[in-house]
C-alpha positions as CSV (number, residue, x, y, z in Angstrom):
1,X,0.0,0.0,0.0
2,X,3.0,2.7,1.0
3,X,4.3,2.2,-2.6
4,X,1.2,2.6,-4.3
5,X,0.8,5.6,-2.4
6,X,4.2,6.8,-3.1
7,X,3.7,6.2,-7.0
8,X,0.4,8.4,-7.0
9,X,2.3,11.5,-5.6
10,X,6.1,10.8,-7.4
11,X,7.2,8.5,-10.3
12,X,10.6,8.3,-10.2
13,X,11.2,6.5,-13.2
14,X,9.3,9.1,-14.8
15,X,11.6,11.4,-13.1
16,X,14.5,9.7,-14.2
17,X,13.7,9.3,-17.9
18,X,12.5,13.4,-18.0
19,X,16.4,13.7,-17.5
20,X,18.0,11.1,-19.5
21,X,18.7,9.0,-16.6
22,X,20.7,11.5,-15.1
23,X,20.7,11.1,-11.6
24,X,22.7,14.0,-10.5
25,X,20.5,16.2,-12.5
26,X,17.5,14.9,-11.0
27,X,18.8,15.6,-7.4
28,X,19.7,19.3,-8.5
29,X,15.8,19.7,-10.3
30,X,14.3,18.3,-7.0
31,X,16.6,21.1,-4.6
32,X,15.3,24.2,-7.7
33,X,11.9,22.7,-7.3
34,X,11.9,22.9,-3.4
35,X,13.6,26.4,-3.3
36,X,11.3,27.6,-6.4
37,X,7.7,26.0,-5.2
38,X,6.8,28.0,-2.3
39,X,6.7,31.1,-4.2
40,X,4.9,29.6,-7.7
41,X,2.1,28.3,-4.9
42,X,2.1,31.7,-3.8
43,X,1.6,33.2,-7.2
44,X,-1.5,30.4,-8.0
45,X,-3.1,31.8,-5.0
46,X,-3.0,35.0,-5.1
47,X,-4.4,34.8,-8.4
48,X,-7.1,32.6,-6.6
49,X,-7.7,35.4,-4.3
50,X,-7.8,38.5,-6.6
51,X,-9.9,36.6,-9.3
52,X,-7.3,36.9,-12.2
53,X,-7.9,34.8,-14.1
54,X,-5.0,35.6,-16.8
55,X,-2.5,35.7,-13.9
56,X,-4.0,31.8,-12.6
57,X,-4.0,30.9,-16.4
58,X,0.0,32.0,-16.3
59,X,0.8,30.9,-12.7
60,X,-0.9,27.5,-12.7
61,X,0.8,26.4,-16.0
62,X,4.0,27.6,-14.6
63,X,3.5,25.0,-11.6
64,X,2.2,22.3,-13.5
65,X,5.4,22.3,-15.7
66,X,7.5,22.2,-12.8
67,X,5.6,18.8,-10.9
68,X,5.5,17.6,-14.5
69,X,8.9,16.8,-14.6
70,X,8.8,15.1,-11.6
71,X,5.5,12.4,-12.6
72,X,3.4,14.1,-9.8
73,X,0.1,12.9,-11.3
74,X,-2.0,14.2,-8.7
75,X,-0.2,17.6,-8.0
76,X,0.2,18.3,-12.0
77,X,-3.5,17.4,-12.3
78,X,-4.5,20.1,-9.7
79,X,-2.5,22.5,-11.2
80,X,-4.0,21.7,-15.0
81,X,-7.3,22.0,-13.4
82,X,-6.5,25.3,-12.6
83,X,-5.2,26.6,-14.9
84,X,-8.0,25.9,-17.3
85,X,-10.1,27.6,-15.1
86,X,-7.7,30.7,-15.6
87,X,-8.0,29.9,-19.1
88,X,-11.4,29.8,-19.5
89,X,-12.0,33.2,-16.9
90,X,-14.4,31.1,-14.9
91,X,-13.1,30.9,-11.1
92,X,-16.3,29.9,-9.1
93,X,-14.2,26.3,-8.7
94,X,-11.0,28.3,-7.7
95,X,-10.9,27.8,-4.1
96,X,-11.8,24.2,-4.0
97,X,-9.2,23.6,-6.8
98,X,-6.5,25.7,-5.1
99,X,-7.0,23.6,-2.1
100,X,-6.9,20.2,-3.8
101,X,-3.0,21.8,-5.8
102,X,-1.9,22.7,-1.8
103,X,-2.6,19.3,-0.5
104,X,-0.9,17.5,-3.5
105,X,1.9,19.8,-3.1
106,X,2.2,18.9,0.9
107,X,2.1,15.1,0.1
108,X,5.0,15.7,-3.0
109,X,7.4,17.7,-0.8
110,X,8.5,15.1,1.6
111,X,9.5,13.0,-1.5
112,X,11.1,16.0,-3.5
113,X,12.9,16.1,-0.3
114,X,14.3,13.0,-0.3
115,X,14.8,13.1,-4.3
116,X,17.1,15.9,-3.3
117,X,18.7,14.5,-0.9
118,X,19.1,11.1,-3.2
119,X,17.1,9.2,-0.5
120,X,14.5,6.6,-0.3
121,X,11.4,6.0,1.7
């Protein structure tokens, strides 16, 4: 059941293969992405907030890019979901879909963490 669980939130292999197998690489990515994410999270919600839809469109795809590297299914779904809700300038699903990218994000950031630090669970 853990490694289920552990493949819903972070595929390494998927990882892996985004950087030609380049394990170094990966480790570096997974250290950008944990300095980088707090402030794209930010960004999605204060879009979320101020009902900008452009700015959610831009800051959502942003994100989803950067868990998409990573296989993050659930975490680059949230933030695809959002950011067709920027896209198509209807926010009235915003909150709940903001809330659903901050949880993903909580459950992917222990295992960034250890990517980082070339650990396992």
């Amino acid at each position: 059941m853990e490694v289920e669980k552990q493949l819903a939130i972070l595929d390494r292999s998927i990882a892996l293969s985004r950087v030609g197998g380049d394990a170094e690489l990966l480790q570096e990515m997974a250290q950008l992405f944990l300095e980088e994410f707090p402030t794209q999270l930010e960004a999605v919600r204060a879009a979320v907030h101020a009902r900008d839809s452009k700015a959610l469109e831009r800051s959502a795809h942003s994100l989803k890019g950067s868990v998409g590297n990573f296989g993050a299914a659930a975490a680059h779904q949230a933030a695809l979901t959002l950011e067709m809700l920027g896209r198509k300038g209807d926010l009235s699903e915003a909150d709940i879909a903001y809330l659903r990218l901050e949880v993903a994000l909580d459950q992917l950031a222990p295992e960034m963490h250890d990517l980082a630090h070339n650990e396992s669970r």
